[in-house]
N, CA, C and O atoms as a Maestro MAE file, in Angstrom:
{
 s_m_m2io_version
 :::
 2.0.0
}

f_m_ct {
 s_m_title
 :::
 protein
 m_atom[204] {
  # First column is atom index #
  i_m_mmod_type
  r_m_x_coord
  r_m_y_coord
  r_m_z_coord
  i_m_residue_number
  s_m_chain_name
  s_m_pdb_residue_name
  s_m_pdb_atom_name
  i_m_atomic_number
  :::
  1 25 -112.676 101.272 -3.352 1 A "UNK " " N  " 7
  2 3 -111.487 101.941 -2.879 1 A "UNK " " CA " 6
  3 2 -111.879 102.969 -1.813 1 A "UNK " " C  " 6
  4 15 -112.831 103.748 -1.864 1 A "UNK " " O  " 8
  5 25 -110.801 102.803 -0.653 2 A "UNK " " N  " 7
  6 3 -111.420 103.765 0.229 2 A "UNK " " CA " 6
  7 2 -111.280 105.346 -0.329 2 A "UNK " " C  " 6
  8 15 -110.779 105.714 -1.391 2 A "UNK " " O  " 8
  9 25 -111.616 105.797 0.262 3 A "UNK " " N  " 7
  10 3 -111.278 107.367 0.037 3 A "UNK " " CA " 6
  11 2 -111.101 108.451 1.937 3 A "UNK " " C  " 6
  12 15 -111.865 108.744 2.857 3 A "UNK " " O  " 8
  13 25 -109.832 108.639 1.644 4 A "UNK " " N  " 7
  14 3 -109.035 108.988 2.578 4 A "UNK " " CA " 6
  15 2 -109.008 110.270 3.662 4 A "UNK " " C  " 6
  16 15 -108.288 111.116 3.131 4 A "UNK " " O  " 8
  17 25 -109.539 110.830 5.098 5 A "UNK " " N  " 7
  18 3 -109.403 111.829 5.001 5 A "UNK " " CA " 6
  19 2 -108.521 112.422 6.148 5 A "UNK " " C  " 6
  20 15 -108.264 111.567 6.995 5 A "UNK " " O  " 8
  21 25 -108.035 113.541 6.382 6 A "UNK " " N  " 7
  22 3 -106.895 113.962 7.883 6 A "UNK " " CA " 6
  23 2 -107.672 114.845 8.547 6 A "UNK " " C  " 6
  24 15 -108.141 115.793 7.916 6 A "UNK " " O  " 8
  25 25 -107.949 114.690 9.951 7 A "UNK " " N  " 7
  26 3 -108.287 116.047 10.552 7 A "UNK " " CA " 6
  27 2 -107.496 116.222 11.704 7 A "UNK " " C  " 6
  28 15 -107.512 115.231 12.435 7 A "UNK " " O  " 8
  29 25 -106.728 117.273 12.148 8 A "UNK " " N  " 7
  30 3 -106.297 117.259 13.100 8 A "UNK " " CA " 6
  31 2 -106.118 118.747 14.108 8 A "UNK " " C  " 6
  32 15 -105.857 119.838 13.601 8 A "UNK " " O  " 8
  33 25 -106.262 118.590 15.217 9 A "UNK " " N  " 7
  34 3 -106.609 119.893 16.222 9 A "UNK " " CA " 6
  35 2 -105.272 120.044 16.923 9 A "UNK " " C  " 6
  36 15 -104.456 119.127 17.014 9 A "UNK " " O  " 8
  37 25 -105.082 121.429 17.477 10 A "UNK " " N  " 7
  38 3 -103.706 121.452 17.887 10 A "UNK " " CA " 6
  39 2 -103.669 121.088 19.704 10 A "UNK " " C  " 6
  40 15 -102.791 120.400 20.226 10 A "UNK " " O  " 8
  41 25 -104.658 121.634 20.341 11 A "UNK " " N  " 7
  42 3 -104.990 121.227 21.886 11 A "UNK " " CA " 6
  43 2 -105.601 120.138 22.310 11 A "UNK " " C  " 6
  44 15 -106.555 119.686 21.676 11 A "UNK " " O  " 8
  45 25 -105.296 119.746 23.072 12 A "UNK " " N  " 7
  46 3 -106.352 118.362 24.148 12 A "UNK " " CA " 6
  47 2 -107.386 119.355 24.272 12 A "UNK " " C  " 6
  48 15 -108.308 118.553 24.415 12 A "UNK " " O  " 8
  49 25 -107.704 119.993 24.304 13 A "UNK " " N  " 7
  50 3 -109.098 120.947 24.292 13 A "UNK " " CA " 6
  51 2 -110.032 121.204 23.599 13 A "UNK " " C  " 6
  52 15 -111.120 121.733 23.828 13 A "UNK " " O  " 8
  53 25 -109.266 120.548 22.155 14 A "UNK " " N  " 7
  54 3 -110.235 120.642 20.988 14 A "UNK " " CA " 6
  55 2 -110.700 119.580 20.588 14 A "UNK " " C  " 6
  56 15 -110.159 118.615 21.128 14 A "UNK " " O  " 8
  57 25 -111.915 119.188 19.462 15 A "UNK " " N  " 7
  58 3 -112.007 117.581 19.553 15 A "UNK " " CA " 6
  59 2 -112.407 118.220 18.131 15 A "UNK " " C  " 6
  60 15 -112.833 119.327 17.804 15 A "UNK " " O  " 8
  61 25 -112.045 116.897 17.337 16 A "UNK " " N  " 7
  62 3 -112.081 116.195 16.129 16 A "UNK " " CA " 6
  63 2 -113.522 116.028 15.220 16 A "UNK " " C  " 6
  64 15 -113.657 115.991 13.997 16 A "UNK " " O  " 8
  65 25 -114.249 115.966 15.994 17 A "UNK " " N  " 7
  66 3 -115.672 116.295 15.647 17 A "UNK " " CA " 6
  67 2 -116.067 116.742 14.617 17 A "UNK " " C  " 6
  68 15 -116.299 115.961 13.694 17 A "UNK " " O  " 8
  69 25 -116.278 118.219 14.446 18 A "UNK " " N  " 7
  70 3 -116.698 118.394 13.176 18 A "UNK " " CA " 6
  71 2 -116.162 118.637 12.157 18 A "UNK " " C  " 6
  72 15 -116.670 119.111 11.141 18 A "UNK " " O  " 8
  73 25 -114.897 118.278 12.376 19 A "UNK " " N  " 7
  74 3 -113.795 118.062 10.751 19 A "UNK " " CA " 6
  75 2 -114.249 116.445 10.713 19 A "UNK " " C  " 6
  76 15 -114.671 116.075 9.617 19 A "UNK " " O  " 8
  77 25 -114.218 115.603 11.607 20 A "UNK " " N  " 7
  78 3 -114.996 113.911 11.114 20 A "UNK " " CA " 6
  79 2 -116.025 114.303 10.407 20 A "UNK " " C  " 6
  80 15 -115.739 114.128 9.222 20 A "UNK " " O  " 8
  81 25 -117.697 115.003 10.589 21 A "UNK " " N  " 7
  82 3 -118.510 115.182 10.301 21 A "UNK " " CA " 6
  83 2 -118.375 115.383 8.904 21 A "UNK " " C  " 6
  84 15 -118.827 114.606 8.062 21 A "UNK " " O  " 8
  85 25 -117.433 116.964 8.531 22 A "UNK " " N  " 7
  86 3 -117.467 117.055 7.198 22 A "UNK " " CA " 6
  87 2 -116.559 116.205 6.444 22 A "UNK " " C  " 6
  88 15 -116.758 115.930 5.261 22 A "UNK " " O  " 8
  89 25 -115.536 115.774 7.135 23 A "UNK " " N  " 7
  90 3 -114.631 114.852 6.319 23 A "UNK " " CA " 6
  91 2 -115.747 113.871 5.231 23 A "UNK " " C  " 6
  92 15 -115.805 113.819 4.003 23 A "UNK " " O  " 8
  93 25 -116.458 113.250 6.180 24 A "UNK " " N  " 7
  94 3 -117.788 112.066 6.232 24 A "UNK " " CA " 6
  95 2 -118.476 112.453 4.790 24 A "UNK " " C  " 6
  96 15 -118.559 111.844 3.724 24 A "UNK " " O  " 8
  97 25 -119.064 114.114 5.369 25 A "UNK " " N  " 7
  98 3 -120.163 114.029 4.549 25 A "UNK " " CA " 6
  99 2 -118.956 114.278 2.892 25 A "UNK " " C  " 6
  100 15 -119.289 113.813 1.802 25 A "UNK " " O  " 8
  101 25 -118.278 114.685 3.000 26 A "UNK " " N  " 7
  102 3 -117.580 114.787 1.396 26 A "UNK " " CA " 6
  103 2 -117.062 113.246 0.736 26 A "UNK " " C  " 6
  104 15 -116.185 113.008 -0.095 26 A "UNK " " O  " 8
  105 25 -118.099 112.228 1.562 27 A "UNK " " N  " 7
  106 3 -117.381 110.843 1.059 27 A "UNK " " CA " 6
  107 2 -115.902 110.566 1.694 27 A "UNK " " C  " 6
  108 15 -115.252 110.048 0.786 27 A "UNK " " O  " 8
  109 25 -115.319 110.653 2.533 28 A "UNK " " N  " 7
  110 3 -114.538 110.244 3.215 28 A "UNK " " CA " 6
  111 2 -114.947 108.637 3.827 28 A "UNK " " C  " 6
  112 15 -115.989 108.523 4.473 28 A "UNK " " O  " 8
  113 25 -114.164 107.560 3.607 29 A "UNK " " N  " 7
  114 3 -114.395 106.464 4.018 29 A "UNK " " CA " 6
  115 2 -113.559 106.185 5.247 29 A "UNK " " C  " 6
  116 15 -113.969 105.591 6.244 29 A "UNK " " O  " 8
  117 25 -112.379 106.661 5.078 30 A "UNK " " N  " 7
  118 3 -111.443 105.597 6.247 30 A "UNK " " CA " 6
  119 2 -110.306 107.148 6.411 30 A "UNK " " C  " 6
  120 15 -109.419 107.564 5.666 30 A "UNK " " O  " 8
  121 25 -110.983 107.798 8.045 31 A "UNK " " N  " 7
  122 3 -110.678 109.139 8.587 31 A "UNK " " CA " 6
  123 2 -109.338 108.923 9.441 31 A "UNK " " C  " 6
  124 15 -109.471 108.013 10.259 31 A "UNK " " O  " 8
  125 25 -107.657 109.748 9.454 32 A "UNK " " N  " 7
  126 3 -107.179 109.623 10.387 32 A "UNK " " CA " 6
  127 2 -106.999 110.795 11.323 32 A "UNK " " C  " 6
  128 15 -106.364 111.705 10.789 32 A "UNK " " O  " 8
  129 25 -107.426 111.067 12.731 33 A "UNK " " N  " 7
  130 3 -106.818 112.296 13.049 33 A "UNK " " CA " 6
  131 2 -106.088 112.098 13.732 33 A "UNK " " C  " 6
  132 15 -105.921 110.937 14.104 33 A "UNK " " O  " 8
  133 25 -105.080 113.432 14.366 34 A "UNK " " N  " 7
  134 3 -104.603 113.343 15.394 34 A "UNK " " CA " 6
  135 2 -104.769 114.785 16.344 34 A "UNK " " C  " 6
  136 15 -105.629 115.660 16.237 34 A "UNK " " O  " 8
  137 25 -103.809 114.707 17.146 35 A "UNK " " N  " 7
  138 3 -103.981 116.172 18.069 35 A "UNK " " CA " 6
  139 2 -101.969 116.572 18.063 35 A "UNK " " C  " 6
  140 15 -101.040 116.146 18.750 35 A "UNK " " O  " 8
  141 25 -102.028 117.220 17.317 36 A "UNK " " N  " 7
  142 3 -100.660 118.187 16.993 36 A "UNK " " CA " 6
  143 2 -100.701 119.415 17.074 36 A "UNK " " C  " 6
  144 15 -101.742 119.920 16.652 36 A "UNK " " O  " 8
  145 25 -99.553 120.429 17.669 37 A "UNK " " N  " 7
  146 3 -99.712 121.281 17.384 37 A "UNK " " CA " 6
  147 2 -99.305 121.720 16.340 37 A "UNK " " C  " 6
  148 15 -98.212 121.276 15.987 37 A "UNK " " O  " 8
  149 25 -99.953 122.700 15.466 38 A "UNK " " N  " 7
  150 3 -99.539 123.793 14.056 38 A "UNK " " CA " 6
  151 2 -97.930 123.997 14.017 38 A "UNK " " C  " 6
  152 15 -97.224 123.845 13.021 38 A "UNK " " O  " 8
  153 25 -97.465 124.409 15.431 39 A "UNK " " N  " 7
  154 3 -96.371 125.024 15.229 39 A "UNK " " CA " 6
  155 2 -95.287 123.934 14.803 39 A "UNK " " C  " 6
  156 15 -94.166 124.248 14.404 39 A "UNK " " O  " 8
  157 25 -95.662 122.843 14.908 40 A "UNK " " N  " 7
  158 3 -94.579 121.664 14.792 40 A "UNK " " CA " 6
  159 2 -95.141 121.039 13.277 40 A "UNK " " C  " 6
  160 15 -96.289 121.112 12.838 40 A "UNK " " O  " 8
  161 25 -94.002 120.436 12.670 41 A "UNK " " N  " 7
  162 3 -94.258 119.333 11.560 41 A "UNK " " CA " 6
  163 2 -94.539 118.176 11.678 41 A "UNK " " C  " 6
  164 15 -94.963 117.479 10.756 41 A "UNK " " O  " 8
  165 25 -94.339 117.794 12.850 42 A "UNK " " N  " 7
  166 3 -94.022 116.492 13.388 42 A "UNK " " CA " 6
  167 2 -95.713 116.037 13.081 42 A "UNK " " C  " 6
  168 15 -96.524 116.514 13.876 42 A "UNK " " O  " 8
  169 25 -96.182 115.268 12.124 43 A "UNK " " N  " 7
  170 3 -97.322 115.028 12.235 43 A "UNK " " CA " 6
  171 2 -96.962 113.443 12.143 43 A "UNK " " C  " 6
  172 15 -96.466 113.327 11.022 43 A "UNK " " O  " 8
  173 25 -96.967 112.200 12.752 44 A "UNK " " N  " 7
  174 3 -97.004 111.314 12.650 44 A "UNK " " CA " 6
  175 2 -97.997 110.377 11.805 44 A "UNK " " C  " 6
  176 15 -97.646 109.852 10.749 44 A "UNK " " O  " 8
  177 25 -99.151 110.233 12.317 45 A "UNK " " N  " 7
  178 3 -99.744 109.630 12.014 45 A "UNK " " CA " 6
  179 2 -100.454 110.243 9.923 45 A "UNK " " C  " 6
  180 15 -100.937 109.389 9.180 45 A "UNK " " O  " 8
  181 25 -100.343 111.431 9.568 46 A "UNK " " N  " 7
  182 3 -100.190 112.114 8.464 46 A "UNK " " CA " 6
  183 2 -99.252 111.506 7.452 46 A "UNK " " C  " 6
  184 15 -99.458 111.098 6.308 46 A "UNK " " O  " 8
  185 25 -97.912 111.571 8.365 47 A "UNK " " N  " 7
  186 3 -96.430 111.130 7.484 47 A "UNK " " CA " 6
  187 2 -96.829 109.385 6.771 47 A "UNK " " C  " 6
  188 15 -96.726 108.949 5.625 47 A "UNK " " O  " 8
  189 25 -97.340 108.690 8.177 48 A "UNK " " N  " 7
  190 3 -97.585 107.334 7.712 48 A "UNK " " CA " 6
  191 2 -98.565 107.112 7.035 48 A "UNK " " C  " 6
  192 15 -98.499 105.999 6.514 48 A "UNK " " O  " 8
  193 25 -99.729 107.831 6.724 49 A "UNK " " N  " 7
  194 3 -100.598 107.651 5.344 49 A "UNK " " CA " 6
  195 2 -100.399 108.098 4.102 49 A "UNK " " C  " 6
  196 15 -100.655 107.550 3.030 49 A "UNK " " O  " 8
  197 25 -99.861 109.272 4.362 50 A "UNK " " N  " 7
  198 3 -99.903 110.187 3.062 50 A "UNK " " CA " 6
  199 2 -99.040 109.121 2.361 50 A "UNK " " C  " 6
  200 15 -98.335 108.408 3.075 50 A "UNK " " O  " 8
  201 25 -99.028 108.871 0.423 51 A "UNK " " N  " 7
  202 3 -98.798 108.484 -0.532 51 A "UNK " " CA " 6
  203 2 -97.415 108.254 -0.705 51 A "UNK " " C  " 6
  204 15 -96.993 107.803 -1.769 51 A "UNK " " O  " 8
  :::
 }
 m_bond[203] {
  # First column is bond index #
  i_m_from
  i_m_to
  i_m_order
  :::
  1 1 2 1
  2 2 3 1
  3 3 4 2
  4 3 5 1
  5 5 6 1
  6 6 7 1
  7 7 8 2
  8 7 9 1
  9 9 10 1
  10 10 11 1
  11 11 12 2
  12 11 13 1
  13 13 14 1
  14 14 15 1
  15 15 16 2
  16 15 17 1
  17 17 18 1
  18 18 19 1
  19 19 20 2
  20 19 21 1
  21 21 22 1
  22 22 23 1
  23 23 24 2
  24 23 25 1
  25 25 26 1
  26 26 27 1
  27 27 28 2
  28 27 29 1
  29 29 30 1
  30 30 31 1
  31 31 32 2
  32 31 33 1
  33 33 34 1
  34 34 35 1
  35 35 36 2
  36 35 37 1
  37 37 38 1
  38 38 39 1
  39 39 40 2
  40 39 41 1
  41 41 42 1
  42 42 43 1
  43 43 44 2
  44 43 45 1
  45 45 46 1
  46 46 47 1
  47 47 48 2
  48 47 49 1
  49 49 50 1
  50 50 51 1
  51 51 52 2
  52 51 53 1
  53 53 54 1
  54 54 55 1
  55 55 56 2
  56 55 57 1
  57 57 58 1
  58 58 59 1
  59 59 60 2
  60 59 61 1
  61 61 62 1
  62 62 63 1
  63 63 64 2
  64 63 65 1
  65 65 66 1
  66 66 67 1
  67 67 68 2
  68 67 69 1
  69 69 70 1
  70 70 71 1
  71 71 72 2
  72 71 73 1
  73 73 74 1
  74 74 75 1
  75 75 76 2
  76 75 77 1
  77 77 78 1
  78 78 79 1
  79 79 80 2
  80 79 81 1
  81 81 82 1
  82 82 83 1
  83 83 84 2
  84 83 85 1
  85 85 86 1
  86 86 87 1
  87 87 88 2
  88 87 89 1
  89 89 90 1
  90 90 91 1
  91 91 92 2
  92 91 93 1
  93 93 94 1
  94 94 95 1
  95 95 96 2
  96 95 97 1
  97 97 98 1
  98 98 99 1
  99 99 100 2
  100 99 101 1
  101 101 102 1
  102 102 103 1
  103 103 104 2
  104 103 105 1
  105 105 106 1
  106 106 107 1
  107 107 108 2
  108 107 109 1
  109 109 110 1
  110 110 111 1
  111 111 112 2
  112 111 113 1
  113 113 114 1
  114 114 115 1
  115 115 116 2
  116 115 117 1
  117 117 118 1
  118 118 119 1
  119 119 120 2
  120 119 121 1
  121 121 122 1
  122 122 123 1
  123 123 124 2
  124 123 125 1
  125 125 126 1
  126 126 127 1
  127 127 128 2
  128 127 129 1
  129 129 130 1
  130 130 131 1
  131 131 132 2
  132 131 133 1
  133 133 134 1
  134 134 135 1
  135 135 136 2
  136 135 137 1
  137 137 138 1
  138 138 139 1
  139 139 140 2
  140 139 141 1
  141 141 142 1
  142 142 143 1
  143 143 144 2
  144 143 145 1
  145 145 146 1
  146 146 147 1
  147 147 148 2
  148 147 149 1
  149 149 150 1
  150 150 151 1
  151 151 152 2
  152 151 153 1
  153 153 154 1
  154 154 155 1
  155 155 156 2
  156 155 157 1
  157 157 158 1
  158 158 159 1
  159 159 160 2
  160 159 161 1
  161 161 162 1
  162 162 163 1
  163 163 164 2
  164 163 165 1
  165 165 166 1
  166 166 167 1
  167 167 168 2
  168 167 169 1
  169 169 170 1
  170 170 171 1
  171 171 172 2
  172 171 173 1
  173 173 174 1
  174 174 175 1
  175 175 176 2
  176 175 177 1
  177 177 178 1
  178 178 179 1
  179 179 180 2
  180 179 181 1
  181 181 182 1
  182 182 183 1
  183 183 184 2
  184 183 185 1
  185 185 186 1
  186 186 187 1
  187 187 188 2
  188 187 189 1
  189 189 190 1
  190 190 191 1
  191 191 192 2
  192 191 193 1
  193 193 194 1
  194 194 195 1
  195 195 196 2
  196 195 197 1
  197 197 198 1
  198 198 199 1
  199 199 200 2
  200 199 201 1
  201 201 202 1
  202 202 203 1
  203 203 204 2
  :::
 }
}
């Protein structure tokens, strides 16, 4: 079973990197991020995994 993880940054300026890294090392198999900002809910790609 996979085991699931989210990372996501609020700017095109920021990169995903080392939330993948630790996602990884805590056994994370199958990572989704995106680039949202905080101030919004609108997380798409979140809404369509989460349970």
């Amino acid at each position: 079973m996979a085991i699931l993880g989210y990372a996501r940054v609020s700017t095109n300026g920021q990169v995903l990197d080392i939330q993948e890294l630790q996602l990884r090392a805590e056994g994370c198999t199958k990572i989704y991020g995106e680039k949202q900002s905080g101030i919004s809910d609108k997380r798409p790609l979140l809404r369509q995994t989460a349970p």
